[in-house]
N, C-alpha and C positions, 0 to 999 in steps of 0.2 A: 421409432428408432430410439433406443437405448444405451447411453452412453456413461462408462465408469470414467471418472475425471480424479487426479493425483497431483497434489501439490505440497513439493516437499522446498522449496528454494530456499527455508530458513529454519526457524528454528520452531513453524507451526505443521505438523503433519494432519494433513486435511483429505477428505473423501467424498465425492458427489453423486448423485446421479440427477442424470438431465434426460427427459424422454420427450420428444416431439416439441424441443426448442424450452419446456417446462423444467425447473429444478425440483426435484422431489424430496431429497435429501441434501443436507449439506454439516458435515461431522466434523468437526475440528479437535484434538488435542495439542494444547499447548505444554508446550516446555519451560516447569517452572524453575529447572534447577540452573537455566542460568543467573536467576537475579541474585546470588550469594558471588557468583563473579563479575556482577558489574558490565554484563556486557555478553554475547553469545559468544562461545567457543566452538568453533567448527567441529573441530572433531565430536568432544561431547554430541553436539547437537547431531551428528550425520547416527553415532551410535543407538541414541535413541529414536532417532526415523526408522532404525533395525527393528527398532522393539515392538514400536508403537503403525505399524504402516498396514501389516495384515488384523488386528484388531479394529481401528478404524475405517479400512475398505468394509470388513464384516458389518458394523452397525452402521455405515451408510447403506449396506446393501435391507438392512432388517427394515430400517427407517424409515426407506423407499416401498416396504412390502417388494422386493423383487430378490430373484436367485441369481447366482453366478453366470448360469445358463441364458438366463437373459441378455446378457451381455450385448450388446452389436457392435460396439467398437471401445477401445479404451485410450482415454489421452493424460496427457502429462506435465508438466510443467518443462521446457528444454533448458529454461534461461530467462533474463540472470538470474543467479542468484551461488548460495556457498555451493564448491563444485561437490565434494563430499554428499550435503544434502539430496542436492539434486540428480547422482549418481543413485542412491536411495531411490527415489521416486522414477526414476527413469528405467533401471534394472525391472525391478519391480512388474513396473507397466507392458515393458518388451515383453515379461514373458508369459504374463496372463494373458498379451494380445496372443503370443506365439501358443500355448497352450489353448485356447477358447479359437483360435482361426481366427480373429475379427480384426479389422482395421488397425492401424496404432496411428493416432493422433499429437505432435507436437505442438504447444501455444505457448507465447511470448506473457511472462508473470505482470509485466505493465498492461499490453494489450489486454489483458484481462481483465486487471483493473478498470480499466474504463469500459468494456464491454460488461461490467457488473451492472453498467447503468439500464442491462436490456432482461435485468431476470426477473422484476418488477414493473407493474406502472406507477406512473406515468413515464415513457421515454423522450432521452431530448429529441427534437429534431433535427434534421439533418442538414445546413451544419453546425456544430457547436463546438465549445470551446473545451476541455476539459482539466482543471488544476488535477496533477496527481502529485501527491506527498504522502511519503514514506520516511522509513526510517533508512534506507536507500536510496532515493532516489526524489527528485524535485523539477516535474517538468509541467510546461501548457501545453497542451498535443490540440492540433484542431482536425476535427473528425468530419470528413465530407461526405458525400454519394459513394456507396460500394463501400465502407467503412476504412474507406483509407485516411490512414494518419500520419502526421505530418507535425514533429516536433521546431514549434516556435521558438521555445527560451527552454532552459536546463540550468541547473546550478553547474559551477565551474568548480566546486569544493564541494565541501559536505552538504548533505542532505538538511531539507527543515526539522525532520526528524530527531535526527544528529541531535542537532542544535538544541531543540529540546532535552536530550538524552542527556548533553555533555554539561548544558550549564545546571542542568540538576543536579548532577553529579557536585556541580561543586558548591550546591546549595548542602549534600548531605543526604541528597534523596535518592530511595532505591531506586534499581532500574526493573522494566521503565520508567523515567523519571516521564512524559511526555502527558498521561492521565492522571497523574498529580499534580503537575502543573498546574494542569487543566481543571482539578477542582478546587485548589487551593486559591486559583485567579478570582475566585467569587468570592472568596472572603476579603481581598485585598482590593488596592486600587494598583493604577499604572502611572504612579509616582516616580522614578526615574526611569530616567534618559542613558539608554545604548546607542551603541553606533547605529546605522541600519545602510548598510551597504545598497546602493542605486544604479546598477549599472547599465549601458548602452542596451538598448533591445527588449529582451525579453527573459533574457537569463538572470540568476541567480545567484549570491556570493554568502554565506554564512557564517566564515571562519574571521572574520574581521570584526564581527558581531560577538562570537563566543571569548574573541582577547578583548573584547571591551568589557565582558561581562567579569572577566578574571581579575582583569585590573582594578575594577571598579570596588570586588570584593577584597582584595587584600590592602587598598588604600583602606577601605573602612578598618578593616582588619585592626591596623597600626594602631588606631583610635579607641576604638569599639570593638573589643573581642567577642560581645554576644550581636554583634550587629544582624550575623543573618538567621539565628534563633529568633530576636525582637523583631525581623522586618518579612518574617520567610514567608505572609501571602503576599503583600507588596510585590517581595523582588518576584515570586511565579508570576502575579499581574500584571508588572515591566514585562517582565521575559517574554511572557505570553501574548503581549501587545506587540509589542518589536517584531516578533518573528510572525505575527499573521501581518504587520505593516508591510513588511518588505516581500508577501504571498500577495498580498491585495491588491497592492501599486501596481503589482507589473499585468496581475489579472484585468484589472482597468484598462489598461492602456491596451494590451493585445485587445480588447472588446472593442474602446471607441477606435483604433484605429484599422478592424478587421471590418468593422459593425455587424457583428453577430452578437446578438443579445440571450442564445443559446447557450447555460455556463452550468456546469457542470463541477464536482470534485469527486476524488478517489484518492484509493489508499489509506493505509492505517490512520493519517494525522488527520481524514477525512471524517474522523470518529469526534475532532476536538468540537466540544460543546459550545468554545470560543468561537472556531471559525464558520459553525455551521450558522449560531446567531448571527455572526456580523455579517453573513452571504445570505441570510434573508433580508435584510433589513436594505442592503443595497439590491438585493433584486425589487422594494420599495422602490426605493429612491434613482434608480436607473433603468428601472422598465424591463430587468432581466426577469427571464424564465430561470428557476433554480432547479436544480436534480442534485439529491445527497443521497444515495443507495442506505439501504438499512444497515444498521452496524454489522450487523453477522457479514457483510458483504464489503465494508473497508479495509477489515485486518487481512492478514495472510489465510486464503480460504481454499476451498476445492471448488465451489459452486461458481466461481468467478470464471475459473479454465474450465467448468464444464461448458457453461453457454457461450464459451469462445471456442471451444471445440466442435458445437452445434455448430458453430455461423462456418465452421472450416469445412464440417463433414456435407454441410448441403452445398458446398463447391468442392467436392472429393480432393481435399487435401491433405493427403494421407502421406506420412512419415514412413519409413525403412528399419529396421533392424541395426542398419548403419549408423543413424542419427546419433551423435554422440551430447552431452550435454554440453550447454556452453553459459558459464560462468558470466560472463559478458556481449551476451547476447544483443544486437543493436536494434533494433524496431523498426528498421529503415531494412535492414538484413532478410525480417523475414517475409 
């Protein structure tokens, strides 16, 4: 069985193929012209998913050694993600399924993420915990028997990502600011002190973190007008501590108080060199099983919604021509 897979939810247009539960191919272009805006522009980004969507299905299909005709079913990103984008990739999808006769496959862009941890060995076992951080999204999902999932804690604000994104931004650094951070943390230390938002359960708070982080720069500011030129791996080493502090605590607590020692991460931020060390080092010291999927498989990809597509097509759960994309798609929903 031969599945084309299509992930358009942001500003990465991605191409897969997945045969007999295997990824064969997995082809990404990225979208560099957002980093002069500081941020993605939807429309831009939907325009160049136009551009870039039949070129990329082409050399996932070369990549793979396989033809068009091969095809047996083709799936698609529904949700979340920018509606524009995802109109892109879902059009698309409909109608090479419509044209080739084969299945059309709908998958959930988080569910995928976490089911990235099944396109490689070693796999977690069943059940585990899994952090997903994006530059959208921040939640613990615990993944049981039949792979149902079941969100624990979510941020109530922005994403870890974000947070990344934003206090770079007022470091001076491109976007994404989040892999700069991230190497610039090695040359510094975590010399000061941010807020780090704690709250009840299992969820997440960021925005109370990112005005600590503003504040903290234009007091210097008054002082010290080269303060964050003289201090800029420092403050990415603060920043970068803080925001996997308040990722960790709550990963903790969901474990000792679940006692599943099965832990898992995804999604883009799942790429930080920071967090992948510090989640070896406590699966040391806490007796965890770790799973970090290879990088090609944390960012925004195809290969992630192809082997989520797999686990759907061997329970024929097959999508309509109807299915419309949905922006805010729930996990619980599908």
């Amino acid at each position: 069985m031969t599945i084309l897979a299509i992930e358009s939810s942001c500003d990465d247009t991605s191409a897969a193929i997945v045969e007999d539960g295997r990824v064969l191919s997995n082809t990404t272009s990225t979208q560099k012209i957002h980093e002069q805006y500081g941020g993605v522009v939807p429309e831009v980004a939907s325009r160049q998913h136009h551009m870039d969507i039949l070129p990329v299905v082409l050399h996932s299909l070369a990549m793979a050694n396989r033809q068009m005709s091969d095809i047996q079913a083709v799936a698609y990103t529904k949700g979340p993600g920018l509606l524009g984008s995802l109109l892109v990739g879902s059009s698309f999808a409909k109608a090479l399924s419509l044209s080739l006769e084969v299945p059309l496959i709908e998958v959930h862009h988080m569910k995928a993420h976490i089911l990235a941890h099944f396109i490689d060995e070693p796999v977690p076992a069943l059940p585990f915990l899994c952090l997903t951080v994006s530059g959208g999204h921040t939640q613990i999902v615990k993944v049981s028997e039949g792979m149902k999932m079941e969100i624990l804690g979510q941020t109530i604000d922005d994403a870890a990502g974000e947070a990344f994104d934003k206090t770079g931004k007022m470091l001076g650094l491109g976007y994404p600011a989040g892999p700069e951070i991230d190497k610039r943390s090695n040359l510094g230390k975590p010399i000061f002190k941010f807020s780090e938002a704690n709250l009840p359960g299992y969820d997440f708070s960021f925005s109370g973190f990112k005005t600590s982080v503003l504040y903290f720069l234009k007091e210097k500011a008054k002082t010290e007008p080269l303060f964050i030129q003289e201090n800029i791996n420092d403050l990415c080493a603060s920043i970068q501590h803080s925001i996997l502090n308040m990722l960790l605590v709550k990963l903790v607590k969901a474990s000792n108080e679940s006692g599943i020692k099965e832990i898992a991460i995804a999604g883009g931020v799942a790429a930080n060199k920071g967090l992948r060390n510090r989640l070896q080092s406590m699966a040391v010291s806490k007796g965890w099983n770790v799973y970090i999927p290879d990088i090609q498989y944390c960012t925004d990809n195809a290969g992630m919604i192809a082997i989520a597509a797999w686990y759907k097509y061997l329970n024929n759960d097959w999508a309509d021509l109807t299915s419309a994309p949905d922006p805010r798609w729930s996990m619980q929903a599908d």
